[in-house]
MARBA-3410 file (N, C-alpha, C, O; in Angstrom, 1 decimal):
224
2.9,-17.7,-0.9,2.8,-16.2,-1.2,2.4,-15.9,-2.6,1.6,-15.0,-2.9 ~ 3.0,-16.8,-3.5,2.6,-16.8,-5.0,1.5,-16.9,-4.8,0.8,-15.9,-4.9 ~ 1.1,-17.9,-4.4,-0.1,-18.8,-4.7,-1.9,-17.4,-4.7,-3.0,-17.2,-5.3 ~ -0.8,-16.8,-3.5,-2.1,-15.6,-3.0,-2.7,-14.6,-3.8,-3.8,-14.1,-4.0 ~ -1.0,-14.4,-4.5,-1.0,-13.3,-5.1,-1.7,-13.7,-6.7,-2.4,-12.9,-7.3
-1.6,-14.9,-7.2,-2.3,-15.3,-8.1,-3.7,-15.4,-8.2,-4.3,-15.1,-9.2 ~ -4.3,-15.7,-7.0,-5.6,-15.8,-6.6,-6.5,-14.6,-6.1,-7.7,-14.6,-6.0 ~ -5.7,-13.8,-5.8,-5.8,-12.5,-6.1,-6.2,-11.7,-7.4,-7.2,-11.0,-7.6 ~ -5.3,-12.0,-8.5,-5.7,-11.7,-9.8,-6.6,-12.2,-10.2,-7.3,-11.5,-10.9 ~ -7.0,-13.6,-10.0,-8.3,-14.5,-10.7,-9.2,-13.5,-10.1,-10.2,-13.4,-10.9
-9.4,-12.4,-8.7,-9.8,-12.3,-8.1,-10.5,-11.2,-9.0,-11.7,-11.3,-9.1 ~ -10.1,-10.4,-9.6,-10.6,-9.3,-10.5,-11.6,-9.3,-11.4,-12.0,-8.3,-12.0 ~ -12.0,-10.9,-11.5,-12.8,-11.1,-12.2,-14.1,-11.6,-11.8,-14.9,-12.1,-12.6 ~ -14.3,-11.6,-10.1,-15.5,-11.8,-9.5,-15.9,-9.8,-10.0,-15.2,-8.8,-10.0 ~ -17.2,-10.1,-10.3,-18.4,-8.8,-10.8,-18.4,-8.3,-9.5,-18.8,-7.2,-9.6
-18.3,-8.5,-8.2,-18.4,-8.0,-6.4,-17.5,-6.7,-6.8,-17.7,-5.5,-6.9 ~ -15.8,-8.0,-7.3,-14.8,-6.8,-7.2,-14.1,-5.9,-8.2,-13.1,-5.2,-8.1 ~ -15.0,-5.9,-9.1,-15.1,-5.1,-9.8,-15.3,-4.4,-10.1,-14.7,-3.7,-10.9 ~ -16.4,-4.1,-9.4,-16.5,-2.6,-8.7,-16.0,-1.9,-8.0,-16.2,-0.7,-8.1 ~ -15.3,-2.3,-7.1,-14.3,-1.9,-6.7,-12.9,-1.9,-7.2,-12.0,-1.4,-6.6
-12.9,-2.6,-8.3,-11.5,-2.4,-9.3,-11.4,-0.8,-9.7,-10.6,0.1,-9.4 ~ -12.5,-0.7,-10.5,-13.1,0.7,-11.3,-12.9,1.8,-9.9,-12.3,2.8,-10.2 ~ -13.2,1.6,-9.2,-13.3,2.9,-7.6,-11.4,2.7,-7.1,-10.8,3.4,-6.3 ~ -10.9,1.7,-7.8,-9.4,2.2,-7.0,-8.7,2.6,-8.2,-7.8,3.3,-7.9 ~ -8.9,2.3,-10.0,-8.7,2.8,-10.6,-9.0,4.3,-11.0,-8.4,5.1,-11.6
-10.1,4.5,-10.5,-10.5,6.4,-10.5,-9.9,6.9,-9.5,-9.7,8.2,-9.5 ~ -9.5,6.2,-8.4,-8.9,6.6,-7.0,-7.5,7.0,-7.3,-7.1,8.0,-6.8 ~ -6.8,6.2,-8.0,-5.2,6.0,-8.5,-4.9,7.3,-8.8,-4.1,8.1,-8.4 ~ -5.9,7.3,-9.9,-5.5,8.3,-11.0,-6.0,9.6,-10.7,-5.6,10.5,-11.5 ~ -6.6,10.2,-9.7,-7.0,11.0,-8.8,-6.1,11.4,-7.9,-6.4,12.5,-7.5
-5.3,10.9,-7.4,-4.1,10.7,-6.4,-3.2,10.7,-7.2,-2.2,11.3,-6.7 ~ -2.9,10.3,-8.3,-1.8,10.9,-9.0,-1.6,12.5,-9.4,-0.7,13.3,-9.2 ~ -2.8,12.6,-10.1,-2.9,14.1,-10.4,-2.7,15.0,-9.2,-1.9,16.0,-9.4 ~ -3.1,14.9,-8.3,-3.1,15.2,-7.2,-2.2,15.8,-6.4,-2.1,16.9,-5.9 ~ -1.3,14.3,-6.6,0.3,14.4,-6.2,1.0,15.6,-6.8,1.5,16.6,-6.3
0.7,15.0,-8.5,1.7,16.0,-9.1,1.1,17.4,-9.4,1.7,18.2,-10.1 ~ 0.3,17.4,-9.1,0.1,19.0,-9.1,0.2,20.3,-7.7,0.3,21.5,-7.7 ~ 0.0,19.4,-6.9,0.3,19.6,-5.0,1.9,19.8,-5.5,2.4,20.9,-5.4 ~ 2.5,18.9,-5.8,4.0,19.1,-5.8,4.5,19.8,-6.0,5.2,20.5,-5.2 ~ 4.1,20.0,-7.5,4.8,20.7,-9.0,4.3,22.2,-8.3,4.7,23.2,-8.9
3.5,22.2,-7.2,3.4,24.1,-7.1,3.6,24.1,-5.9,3.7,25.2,-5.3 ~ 3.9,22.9,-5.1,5.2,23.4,-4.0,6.6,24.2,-4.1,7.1,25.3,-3.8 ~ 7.1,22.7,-5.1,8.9,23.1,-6.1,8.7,24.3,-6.4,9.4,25.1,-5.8 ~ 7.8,24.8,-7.2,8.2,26.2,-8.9,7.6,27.4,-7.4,8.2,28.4,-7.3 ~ 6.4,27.1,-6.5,6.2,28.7,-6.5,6.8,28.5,-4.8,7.4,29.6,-4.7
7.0,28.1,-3.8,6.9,28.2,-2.8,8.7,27.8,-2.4,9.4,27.2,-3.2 ~ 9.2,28.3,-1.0,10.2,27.6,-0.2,10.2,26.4,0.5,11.1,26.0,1.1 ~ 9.0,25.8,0.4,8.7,24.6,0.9,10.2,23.9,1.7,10.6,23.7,2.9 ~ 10.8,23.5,0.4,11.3,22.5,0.4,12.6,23.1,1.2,13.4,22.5,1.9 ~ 12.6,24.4,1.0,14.5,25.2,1.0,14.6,24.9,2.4,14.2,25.6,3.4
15.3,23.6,2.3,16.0,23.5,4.0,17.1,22.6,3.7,16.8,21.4,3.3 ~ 18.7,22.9,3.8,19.4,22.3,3.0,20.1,21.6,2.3,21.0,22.2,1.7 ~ 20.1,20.0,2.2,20.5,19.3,1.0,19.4,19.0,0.3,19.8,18.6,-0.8 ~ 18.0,19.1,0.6,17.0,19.0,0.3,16.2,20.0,-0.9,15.4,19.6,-1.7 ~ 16.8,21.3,-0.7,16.8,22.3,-1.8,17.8,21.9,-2.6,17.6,22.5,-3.7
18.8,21.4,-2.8,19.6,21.2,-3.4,19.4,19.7,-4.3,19.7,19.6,-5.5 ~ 19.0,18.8,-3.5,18.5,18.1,-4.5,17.4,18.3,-5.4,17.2,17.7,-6.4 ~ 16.5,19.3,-4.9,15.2,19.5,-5.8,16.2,20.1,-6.9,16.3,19.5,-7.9 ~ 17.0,21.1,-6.7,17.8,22.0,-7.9,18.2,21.3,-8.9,17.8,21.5,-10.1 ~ 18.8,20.3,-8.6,19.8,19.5,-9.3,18.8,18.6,-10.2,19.0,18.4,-11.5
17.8,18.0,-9.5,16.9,17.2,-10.3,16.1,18.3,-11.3,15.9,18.1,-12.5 ~ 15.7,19.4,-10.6,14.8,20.2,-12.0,13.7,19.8,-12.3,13.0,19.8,-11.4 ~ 13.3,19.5,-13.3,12.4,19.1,-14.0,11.7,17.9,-13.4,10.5,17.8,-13.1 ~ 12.7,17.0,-13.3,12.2,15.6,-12.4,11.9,15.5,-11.6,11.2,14.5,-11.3 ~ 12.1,16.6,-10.8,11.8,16.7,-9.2,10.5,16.2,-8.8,10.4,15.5,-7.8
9.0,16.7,-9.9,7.4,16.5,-9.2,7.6,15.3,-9.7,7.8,14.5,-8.7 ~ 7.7,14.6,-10.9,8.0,13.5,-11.2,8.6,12.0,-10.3,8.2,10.9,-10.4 ~ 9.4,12.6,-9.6,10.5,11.8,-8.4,9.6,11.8,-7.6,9.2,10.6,-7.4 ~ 8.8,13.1,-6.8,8.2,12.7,-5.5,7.1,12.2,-5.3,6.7,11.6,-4.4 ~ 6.3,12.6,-6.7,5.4,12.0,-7.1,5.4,10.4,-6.8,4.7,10.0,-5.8
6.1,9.4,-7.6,6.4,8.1,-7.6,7.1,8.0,-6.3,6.8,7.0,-5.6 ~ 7.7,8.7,-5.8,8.0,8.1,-3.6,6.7,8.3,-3.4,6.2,7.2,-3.2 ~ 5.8,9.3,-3.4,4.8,9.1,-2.5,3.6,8.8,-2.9,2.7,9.3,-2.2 ~ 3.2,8.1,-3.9,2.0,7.5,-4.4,1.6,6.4,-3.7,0.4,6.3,-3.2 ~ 2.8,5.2,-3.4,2.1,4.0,-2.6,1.5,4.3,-1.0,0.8,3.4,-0.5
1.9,5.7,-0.3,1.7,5.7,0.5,-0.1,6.7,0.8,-1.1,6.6,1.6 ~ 0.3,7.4,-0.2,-1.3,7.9,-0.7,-2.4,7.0,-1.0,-3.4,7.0,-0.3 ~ -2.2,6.6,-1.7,-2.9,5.8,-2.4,-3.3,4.4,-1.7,-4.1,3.7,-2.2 ~ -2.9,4.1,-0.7,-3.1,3.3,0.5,-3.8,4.0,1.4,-4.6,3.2,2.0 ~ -3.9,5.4,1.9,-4.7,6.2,2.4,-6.0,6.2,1.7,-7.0,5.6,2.2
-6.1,6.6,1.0,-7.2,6.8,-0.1,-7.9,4.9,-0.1,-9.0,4.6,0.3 ~ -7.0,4.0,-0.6,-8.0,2.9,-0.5,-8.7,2.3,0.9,-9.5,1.4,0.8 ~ -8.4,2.7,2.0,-9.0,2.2,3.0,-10.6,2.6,3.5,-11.2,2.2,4.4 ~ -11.2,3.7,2.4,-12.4,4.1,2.8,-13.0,2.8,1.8,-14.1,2.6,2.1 ~ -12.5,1.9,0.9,-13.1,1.0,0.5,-12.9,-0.7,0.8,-13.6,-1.5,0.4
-11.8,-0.9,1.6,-11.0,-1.5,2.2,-11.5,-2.9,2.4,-11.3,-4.1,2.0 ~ -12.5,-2.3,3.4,-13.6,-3.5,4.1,-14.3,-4.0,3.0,-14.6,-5.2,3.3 ~ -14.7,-3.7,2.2,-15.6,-4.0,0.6,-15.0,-5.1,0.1,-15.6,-6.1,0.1 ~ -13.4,-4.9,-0.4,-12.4,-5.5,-1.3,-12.2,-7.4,-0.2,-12.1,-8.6,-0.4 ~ -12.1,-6.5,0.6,-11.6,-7.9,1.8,-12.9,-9.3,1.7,-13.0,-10.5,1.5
-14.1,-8.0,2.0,-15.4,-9.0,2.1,-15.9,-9.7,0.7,-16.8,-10.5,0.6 ~ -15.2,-9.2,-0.2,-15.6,-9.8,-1.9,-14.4,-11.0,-1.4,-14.9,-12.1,-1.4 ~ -13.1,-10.9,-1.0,-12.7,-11.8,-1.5,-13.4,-13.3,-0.4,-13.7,-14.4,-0.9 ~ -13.4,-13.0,0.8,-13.8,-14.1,2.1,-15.1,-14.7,1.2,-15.2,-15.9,1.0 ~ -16.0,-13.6,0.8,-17.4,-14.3,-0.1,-17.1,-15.2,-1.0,-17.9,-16.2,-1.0
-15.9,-15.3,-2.0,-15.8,-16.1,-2.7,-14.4,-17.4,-2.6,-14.3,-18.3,-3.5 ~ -13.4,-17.5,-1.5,-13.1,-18.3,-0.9,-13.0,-18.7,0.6,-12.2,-19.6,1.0 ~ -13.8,-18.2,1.3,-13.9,-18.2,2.6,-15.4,-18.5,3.2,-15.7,-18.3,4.4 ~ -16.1,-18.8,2.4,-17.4,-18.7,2.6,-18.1,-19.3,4.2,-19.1,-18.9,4.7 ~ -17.2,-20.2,4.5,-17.4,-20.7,5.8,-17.2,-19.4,7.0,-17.8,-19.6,8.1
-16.4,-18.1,7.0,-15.9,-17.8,7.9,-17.6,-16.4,8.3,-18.3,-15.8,7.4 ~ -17.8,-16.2,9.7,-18.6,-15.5,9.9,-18.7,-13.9,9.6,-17.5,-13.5,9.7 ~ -19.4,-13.1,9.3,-19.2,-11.6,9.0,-18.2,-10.9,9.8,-18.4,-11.0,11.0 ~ -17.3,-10.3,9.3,-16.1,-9.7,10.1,-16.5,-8.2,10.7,-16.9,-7.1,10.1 ~ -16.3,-8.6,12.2,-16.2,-7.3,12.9,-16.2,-5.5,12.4,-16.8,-4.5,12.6
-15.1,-6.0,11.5,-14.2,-4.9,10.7,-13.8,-3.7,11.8,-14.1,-3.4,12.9 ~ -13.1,-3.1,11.0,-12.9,-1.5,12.2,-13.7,-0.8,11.3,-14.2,-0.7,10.2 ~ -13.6,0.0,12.8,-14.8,1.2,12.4,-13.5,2.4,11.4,-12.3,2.5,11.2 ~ -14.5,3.0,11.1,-13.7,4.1,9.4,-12.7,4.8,10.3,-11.6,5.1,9.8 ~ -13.0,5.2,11.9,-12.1,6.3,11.9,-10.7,5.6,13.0,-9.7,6.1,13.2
-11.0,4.4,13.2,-10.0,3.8,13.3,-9.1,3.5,12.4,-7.9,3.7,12.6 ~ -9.7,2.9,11.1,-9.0,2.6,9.9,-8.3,4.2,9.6,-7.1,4.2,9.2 ~ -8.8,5.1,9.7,-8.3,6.3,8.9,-6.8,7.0,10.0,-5.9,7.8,9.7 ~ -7.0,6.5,11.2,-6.1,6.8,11.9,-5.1,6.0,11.5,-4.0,6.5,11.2 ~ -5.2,4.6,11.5,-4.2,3.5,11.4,-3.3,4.1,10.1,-2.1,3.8,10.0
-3.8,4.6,9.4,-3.8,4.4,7.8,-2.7,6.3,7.6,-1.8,6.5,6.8 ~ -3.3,7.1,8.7,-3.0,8.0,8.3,-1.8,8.5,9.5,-1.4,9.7,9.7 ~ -1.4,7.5,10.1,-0.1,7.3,11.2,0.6,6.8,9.9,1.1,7.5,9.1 ~ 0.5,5.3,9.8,1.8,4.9,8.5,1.9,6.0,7.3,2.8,5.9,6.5 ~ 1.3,6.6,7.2,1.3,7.8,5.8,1.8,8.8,6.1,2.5,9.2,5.2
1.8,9.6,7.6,2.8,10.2,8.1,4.4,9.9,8.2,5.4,10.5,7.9 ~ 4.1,8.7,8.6,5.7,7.6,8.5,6.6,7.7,7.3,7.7,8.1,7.2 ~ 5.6,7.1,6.2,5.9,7.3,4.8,6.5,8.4,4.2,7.7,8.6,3.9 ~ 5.6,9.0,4.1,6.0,10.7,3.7,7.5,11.0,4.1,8.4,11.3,3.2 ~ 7.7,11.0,5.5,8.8,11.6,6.2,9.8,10.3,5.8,10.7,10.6,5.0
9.7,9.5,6.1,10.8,8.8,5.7,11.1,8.3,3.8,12.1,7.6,3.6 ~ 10.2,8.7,2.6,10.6,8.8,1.6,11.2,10.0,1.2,11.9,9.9,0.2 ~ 10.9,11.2,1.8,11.5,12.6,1.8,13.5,12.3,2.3,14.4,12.8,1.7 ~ 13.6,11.2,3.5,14.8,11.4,3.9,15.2,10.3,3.0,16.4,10.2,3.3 ~ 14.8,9.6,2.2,15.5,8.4,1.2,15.7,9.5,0.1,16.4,9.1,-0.9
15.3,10.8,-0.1,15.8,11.2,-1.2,17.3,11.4,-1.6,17.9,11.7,-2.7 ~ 17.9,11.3,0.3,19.4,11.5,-0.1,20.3,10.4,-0.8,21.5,10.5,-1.1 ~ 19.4,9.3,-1.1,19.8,8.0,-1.9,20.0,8.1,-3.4,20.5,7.2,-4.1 ~ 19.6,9.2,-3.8,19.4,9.7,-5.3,20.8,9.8,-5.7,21.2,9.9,-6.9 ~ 21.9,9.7,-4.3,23.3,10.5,-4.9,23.6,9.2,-4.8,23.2,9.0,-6.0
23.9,8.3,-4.5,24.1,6.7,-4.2,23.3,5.7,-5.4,22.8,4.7,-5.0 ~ 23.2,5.9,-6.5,22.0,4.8,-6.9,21.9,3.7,-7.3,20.9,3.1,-7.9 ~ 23.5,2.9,-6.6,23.0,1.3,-6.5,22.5,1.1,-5.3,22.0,0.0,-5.0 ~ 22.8,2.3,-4.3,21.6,1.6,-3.4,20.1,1.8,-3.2,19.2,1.0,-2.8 ~ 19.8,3.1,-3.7,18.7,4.0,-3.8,17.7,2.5,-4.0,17.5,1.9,-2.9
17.1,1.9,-5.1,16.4,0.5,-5.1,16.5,-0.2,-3.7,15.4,-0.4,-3.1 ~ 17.5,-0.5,-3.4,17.1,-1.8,-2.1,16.9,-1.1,-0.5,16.6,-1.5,0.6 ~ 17.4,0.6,-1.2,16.8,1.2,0.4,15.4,1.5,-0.1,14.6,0.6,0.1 ~ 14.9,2.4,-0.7,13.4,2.5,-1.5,12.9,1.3,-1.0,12.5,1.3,0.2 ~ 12.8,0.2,-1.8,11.9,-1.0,-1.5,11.6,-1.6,-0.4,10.6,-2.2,-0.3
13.1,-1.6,1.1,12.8,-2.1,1.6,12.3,-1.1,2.8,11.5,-1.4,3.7 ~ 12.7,-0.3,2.7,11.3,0.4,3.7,10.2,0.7,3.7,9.5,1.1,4.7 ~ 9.9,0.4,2.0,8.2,0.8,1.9,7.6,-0.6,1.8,6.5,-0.9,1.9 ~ 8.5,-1.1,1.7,8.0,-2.5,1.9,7.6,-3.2,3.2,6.6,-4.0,3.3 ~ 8.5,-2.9,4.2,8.1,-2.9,5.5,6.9,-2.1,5.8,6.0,-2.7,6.4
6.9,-1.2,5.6,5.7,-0.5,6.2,4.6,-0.6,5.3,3.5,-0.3,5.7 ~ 4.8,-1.0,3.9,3.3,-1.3,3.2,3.0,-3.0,3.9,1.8,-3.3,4.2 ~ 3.7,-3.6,4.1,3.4,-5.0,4.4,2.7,-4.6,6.0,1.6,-5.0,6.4 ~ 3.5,-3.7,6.9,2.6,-4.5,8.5,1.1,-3.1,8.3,0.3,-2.6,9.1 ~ 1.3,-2.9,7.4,0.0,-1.8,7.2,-1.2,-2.4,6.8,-2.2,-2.3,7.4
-1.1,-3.2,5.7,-2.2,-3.7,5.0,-2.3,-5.0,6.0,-3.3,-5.6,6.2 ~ -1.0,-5.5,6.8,-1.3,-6.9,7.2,-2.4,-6.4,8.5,-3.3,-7.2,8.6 ~ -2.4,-5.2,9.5,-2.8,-4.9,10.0,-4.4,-5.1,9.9,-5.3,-5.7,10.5 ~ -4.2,-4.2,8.6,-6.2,-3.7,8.5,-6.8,-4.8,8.0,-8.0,-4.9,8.4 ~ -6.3,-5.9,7.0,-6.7,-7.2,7.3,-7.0,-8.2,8.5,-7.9,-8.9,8.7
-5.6,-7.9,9.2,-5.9,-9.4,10.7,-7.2,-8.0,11.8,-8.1,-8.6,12.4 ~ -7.1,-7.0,11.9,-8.0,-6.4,13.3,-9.4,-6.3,13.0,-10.3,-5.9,13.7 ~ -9.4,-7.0,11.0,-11.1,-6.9,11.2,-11.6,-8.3,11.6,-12.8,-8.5,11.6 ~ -10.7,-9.1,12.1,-11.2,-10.7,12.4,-10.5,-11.0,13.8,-11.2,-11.6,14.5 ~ -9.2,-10.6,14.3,-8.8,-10.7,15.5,-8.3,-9.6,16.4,-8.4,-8.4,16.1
-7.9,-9.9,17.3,-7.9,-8.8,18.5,-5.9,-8.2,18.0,-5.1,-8.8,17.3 ~ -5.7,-6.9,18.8,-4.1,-6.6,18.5,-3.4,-7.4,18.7,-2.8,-7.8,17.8 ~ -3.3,-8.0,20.2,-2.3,-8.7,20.8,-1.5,-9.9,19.6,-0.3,-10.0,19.2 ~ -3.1,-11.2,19.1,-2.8,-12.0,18.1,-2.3,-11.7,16.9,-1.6,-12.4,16.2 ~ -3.0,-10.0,16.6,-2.3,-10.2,15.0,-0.7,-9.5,15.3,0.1,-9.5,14.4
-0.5,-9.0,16.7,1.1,-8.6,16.6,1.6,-9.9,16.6,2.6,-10.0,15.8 ~ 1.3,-11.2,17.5,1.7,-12.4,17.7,2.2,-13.0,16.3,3.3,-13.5,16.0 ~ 0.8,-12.9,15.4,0.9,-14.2,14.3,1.9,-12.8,12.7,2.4,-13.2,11.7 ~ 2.0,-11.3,13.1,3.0,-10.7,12.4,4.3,-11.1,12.4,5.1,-11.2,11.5 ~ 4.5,-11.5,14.3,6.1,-11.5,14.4,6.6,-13.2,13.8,7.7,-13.7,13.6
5.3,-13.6,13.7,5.5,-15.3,13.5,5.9,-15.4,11.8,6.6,-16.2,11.3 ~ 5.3,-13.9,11.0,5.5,-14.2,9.6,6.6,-13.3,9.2,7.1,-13.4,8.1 ~ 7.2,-12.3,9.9,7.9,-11.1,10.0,8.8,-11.4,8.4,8.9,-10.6,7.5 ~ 9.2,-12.4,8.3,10.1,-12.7,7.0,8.7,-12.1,6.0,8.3,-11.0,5.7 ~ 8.3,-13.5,5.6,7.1,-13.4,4.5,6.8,-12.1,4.5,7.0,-11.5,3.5
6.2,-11.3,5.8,5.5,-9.9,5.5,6.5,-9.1,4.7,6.1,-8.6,3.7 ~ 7.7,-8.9,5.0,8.3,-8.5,5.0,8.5,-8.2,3.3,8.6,-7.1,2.8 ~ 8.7,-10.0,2.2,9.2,-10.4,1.4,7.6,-9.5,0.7,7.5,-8.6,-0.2 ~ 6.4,-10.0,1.4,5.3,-9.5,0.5,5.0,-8.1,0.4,4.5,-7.6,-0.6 ~ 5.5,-7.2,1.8,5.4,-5.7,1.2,6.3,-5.1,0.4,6.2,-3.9,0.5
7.3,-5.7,-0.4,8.8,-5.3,-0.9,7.7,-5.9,-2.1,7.4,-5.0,-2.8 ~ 7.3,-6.9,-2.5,6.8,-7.0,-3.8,5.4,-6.0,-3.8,5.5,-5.2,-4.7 ~ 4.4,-5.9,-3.1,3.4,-4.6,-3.1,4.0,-3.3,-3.2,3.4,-2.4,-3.9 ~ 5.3,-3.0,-2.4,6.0,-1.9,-3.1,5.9,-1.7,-4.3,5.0,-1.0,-4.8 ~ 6.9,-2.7,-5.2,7.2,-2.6,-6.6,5.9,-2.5,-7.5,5.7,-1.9,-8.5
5.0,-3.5,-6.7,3.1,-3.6,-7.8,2.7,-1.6,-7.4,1.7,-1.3,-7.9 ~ 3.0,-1.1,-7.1,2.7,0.0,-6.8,3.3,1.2,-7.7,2.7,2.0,-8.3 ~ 4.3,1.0,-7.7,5.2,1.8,-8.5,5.6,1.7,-9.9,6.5,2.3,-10.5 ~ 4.9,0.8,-10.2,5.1,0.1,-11.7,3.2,0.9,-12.5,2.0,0.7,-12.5 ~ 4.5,1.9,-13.1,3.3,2.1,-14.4,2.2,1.1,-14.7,2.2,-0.2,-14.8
0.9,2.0,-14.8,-0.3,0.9,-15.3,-0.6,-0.1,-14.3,-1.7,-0.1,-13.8 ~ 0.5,-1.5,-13.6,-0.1,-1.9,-12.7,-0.4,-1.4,-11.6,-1.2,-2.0,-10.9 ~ 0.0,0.2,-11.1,-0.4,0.4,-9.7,-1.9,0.9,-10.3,-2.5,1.4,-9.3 ~ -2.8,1.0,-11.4,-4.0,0.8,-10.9,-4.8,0.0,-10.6,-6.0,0.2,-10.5 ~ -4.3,-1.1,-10.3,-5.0,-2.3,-10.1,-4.4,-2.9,-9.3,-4.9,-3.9,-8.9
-3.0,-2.6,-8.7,-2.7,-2.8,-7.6,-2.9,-2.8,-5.9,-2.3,-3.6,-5.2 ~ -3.9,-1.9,-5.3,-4.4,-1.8,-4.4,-5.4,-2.8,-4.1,-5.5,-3.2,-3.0 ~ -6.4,-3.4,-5.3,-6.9,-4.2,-4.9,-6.3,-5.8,-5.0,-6.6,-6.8,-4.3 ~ -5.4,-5.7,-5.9,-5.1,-6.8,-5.5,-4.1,-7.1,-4.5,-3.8,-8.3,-4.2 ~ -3.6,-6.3,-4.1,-2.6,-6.0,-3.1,-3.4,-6.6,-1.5,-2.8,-7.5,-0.8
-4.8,-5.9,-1.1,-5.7,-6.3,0.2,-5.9,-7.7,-0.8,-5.1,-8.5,-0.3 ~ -6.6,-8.4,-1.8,-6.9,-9.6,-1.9,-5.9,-10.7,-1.6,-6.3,-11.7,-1.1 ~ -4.6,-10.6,-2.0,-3.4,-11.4,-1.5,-3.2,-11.2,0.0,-3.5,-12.3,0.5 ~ -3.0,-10.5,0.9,-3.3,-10.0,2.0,-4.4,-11.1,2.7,-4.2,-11.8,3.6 ~ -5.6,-11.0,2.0,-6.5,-11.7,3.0,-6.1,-13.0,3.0,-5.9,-13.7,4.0
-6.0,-13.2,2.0,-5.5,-15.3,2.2,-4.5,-15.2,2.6,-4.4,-16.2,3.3 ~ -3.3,-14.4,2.7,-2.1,-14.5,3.1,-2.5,-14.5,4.9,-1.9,-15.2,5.7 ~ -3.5,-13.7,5.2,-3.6,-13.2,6.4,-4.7,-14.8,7.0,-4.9,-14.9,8.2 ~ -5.2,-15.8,6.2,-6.3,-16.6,6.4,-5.3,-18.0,6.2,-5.6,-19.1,6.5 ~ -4.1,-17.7,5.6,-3.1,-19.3,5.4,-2.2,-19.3,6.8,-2.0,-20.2,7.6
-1.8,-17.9,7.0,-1.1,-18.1,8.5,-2.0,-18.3,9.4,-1.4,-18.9,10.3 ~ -3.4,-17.9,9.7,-3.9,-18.5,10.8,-4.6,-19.8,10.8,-5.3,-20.2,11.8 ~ -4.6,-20.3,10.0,-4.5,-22.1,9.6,-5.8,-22.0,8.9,-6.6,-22.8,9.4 ~ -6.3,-21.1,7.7,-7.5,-21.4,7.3,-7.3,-21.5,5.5,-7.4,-20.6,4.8 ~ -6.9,-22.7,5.2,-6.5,-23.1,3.4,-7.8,-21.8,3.0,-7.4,-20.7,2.7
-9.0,-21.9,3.1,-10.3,-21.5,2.4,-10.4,-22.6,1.4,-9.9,-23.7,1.4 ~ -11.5,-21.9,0.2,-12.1,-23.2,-0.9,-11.8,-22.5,-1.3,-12.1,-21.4,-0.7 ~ -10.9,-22.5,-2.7,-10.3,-21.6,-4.3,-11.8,-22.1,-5.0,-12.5,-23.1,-4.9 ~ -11.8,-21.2,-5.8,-12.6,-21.1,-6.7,-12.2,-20.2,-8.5,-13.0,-20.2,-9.4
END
């Protein structure tokens, strides 16, 4: 899993993905603003939120509030947002250690955009109901992490294994890694939410993904 995630970062420095580093870094930071300004004029002008423990935690938080929802819901945006480049990031990485494997099927865009924008529905609604964790906050962390973790891991594990195999096998060879995924979307969580690295997190997030998704179906590749 290390191993992936390291070769991933070497990964940043093929000129392929590079360009697409720059397109998820303008993407990040576009989705951030985004966030917090969608937010910040939900909270101050509208009832949006007034339904109630939910208005009451926005009260209480104040100020922090766009701030707070902001950082819940960036990993799940921001995984929306990278899948229009998705197939790009994957095929930079197979070109430079997979070279043996044939051109990937891939999904077509409006599959990927459904797949993508079912777990972001998920997201949304279930980081809105972790906000009652805010009153709790030694647990608030290990609930946070481990459900975005779960669902960032079988999300990206997804749009990786259906551009090379059929559903049935990549639900087969998920439930075979269910731990690992599990362990790797709880650390893609945190690469997300962590100032400065989540702009460069997305891509390296699908690049660990692909070898992760190419070691469980028995293919080492050639490192380079």
């Amino acid at each position: 899993m290390f191993n992936a995630f390291s070769k991933a970062v070497f990964q940043l420095n093929d000129p392929r993905t590079r360009k697409m580093l720059w397109l998820s870094i303008g993407a990040a930071l576009t989705v951030f603003a985004v966030l917090w300004t969608v937010i910040g004029t939900l909270l101050t002008s509208t009832s949006f939120f007034a339904i109630g423990w939910l208005e009451w935690a926005v009260d209480l938080l104040g100020g922090l509030a766009t701030g707070v929802m902001t950082w819940f819901l960036f990993p799940g945006v921001i995984t929306a947002v990278i899948c229009l480049f998705f197939d790009d990031i994957a095929a930079a990485v197979e070109a430079r250690h997979y070279p043996e494997l044939p051109p990937a099927e891939g999904l077509s865009m409006s599959v990927a955009l459904l797949m993508t924008f079912r777990y972001l529905g998920v997201m949304i609604v279930l980081n809105l109901v972790l906000l009652v964790f805010l009153f709790f906050p030694p647990l608030f962390p290990f609930v946070f992490y481990a459900v975005n973790g779960y669902l960032l891991g079988r999300e990206y594990f997804e749009l990786v294994a259906l551009r090379r195999i059929g559903p049935e096998e990549a639900r087969r060879l998920r439930k075979a890694h269910r731990g690992k995924l599990f362990l790797t979307g709880v650390i893609m969580a945190l690469l997300l939410t962590l100032p400065v690295v989540n702009l460069l997190a997305p891509v390296v997030i699908t690049a660990a993904m692909v070898h992760l998704f190419e070691d469980w179906r028995g293919n080492p590749g050639i490192a380079h």
